[in-house]
C-alpha positions as CSV (number, residue, x, y, z in Angstrom):
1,X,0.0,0.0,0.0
2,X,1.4,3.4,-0.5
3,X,1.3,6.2,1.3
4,X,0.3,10.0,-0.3
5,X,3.0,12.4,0.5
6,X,1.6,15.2,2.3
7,X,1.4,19.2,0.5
8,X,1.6,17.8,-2.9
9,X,-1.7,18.0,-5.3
10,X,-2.1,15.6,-7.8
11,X,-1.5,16.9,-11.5
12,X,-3.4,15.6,-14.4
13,X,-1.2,13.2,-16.5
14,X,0.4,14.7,-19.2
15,X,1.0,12.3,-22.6
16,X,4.7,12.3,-23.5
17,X,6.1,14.7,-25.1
18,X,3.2,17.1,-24.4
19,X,4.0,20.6,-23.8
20,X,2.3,22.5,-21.1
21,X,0.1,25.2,-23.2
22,X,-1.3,21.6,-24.3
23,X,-2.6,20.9,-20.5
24,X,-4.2,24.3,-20.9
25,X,-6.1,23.9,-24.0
26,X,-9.2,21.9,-22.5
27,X,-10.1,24.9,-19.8
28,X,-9.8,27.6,-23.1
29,X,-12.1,25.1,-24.8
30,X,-14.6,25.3,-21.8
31,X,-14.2,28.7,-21.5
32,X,-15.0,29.2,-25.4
33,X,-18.3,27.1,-25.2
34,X,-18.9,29.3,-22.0
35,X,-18.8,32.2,-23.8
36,X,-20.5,31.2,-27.3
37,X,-23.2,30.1,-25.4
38,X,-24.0,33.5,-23.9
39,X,-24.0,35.3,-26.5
40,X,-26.7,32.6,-28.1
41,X,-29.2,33.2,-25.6
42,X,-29.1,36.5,-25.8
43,X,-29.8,36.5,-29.4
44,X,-32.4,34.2,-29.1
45,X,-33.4,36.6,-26.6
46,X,-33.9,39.4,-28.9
47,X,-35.1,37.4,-31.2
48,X,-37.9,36.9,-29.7
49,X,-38.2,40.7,-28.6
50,X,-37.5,41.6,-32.4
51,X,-41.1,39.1,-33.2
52,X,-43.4,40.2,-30.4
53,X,-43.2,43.7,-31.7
54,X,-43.5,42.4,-35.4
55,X,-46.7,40.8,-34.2
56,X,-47.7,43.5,-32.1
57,X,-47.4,45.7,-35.4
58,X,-49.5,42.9,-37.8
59,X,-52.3,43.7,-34.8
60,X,-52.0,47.0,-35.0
61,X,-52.1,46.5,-39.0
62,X,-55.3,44.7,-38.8
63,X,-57.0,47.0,-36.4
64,X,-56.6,50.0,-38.2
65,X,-58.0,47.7,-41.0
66,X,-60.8,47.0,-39.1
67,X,-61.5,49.9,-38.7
68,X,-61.7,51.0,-42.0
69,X,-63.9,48.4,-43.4
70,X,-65.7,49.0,-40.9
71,X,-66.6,52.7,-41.6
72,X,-67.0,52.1,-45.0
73,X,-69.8,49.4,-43.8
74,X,-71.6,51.6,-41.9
75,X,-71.1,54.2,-45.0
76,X,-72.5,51.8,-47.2
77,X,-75.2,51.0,-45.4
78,X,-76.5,54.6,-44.7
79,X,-76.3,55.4,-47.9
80,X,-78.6,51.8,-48.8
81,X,-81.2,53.1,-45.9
82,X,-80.9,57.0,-48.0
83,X,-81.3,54.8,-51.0
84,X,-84.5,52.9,-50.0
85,X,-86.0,56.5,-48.6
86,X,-85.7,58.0,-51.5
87,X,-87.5,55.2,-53.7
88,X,-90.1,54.9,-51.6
89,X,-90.5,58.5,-51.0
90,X,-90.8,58.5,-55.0
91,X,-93.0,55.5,-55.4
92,X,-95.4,56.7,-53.3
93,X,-95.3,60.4,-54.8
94,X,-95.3,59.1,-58.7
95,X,-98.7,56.7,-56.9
96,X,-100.2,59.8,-55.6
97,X,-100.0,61.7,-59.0
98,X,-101.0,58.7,-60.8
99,X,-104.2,58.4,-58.4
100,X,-104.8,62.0,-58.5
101,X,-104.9,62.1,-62.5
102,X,-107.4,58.9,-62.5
103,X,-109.5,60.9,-59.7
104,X,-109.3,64.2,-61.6
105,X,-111.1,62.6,-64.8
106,X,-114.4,61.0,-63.1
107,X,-114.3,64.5,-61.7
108,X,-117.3,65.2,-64.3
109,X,-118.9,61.6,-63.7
110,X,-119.5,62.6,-60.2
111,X,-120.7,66.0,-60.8
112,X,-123.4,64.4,-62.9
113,X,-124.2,62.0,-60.1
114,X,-124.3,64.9,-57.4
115,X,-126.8,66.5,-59.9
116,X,-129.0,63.7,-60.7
117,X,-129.6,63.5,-56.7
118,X,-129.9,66.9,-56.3
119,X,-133.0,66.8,-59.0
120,X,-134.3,62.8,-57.4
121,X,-132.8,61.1,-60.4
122,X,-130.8,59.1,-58.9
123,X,-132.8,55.9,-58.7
124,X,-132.8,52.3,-59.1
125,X,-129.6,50.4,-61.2
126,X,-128.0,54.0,-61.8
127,X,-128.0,54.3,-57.8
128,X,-126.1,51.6,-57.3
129,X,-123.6,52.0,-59.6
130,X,-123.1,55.6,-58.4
131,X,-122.6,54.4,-54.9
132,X,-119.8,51.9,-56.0
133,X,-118.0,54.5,-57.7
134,X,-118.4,57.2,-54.8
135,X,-116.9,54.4,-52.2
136,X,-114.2,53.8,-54.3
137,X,-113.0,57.2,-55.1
138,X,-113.7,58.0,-51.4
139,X,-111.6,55.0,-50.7
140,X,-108.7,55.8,-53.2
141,X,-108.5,59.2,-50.5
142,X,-111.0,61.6,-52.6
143,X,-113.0,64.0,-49.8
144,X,-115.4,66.6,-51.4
145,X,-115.8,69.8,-49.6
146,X,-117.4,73.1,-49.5
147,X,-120.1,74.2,-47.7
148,X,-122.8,77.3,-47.8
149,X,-122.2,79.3,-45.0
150,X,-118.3,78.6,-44.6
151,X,-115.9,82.0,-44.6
152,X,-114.2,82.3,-48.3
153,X,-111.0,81.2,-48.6
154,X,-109.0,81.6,-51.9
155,X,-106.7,78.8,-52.1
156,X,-109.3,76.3,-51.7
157,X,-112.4,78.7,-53.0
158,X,-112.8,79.7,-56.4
159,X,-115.5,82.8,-57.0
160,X,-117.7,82.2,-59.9
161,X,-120.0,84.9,-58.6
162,X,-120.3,87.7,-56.3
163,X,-122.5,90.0,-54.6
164,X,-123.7,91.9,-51.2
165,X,-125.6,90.7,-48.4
166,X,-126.6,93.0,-45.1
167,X,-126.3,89.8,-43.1
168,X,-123.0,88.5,-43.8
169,X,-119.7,90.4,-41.4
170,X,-117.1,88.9,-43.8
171,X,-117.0,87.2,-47.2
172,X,-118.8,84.1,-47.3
173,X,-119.8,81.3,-49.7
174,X,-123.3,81.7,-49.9
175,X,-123.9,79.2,-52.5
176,X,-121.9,76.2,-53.7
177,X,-122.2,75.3,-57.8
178,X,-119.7,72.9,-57.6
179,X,-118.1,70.9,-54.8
180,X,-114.4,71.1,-54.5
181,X,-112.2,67.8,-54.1
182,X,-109.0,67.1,-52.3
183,X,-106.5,63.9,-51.6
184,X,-105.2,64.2,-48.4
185,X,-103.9,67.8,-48.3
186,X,-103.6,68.3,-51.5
187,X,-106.9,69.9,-53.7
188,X,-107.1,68.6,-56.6
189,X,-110.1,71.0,-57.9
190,X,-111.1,74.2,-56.3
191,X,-115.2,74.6,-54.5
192,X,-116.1,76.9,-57.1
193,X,-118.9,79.0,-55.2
194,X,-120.7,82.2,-55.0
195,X,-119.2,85.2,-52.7
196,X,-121.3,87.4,-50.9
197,X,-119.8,90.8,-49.5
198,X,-120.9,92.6,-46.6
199,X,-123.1,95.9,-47.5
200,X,-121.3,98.6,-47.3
201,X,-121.9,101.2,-44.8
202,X,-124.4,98.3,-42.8
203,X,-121.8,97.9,-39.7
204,X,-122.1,101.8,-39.4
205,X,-125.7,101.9,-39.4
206,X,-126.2,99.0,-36.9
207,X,-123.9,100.5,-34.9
208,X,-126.0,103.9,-35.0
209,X,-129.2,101.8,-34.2
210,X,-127.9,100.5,-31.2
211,X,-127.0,103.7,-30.2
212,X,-130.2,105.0,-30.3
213,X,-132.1,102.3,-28.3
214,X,-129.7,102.7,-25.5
215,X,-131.4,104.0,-22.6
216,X,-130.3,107.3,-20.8
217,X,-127.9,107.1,-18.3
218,X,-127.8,107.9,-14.5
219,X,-125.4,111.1,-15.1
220,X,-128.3,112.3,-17.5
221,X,-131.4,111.7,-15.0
222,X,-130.0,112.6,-12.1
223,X,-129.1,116.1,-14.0
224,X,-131.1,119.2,-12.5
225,X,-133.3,120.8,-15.0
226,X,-132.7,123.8,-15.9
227,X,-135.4,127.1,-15.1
């Protein structure tokens, strides 16, 4: 058995004929890997850094993209819902012209049926047929008007005659020749009618009559006569 000679540390064997800088190339070689291998990770470090903000700037891409088509939906679809107002706003006024040319020529038909039942003629088949086409004009929106005894107006009122009446305070339609017609708000045909005026100077003279049937008053009969 040997024995270990104290304060001496054991040496790694060196081959024959081996220099010492050749004992010293293993720990360089350690040292190299040390260092090549920190320099990896951080690489792989920033790599990664270098692809989160790629990918944060793809999102940022496709937002804003987003956003975009977006607007240009909501553009395109307010300009559909314009679209669809617009043809229906003209549909229904080219059906209301339409309906108020048809109405305009039985205009005469049903100023020969007002007639006939003004003068009892208005009997039997003829009746019946009258009535159909009344309630269906009245149903397609047609309302007559004009009325004896209503105030004259001019844009719905056309005079055909005119005179003076003492019992009338502002121009009225005292006679209605023929009934005016209307669809909704819109008057297809004037009430052509007759005007009467108030007399002139009657509100002065009624106002003198009623001046003369007022009684006396106190002031006057409590006056002293005079001797």
């Amino acid at each position: 058995m040997s024995e270990e000679t104290p304060g001496f540390e054991e040496k790694p064997e060196v081959p024959a004929g081996a220099t010492p800088d050749d004992a010293a190339e293993p720990k360089k070689a350690a040292d190299s890997e040390e260092e090549a291998a920190a320099p990896a990770g951080d690489s792989a470090a920033a790599q990664d850094t270098g692809r989160e903000a790629a990918l944060l700037a793809q999102l940022d891409q496709a937002r804003t993209a987003l956003g975009e088509r977006t607007a240009d939906l909501q553009r395109l679809q307010a300009e559909y819902q314009n679209y669809r107002r617009r043809v229906e706003r003209d549909r229904i006024a080219v059906q209301e012209v339409a309906v108020a040319k048809l109405l305009t020529e039985l205009l005469p038909t049903l100023d020969d049926i007002g007639r006939a039942r003004d003068h009892g003629e208005l009997v039997g088949g003829f009746k019946s047929v009258a009535e159909s086409l009344e309630t269906a004009a009245a149903k397609m929106g047609l309302q007559q008007f004009g009325k004896e005894g209503e105030p004259f107006d001019p844009t719905i009122h056309e005079a055909l005659m005119h005179s003076y009446a003492p019992d009338v305070t502002e121009d009225t339609c005292v006679a209605i020749l023929q009934p005016g017609y209307r669809i909704g708000e819109r008057t297809i045909r004037p009430a052509r009618v007759a005007v009467a005026e108030p007399q002139p100077g009657a509100a002065p003279a009624a106002k003198s009559e009623s001046s003369e049937g007022e009684a006396p008053s106190d002031k006057d009969t409590d006056a002293p006569e005079k001797g």
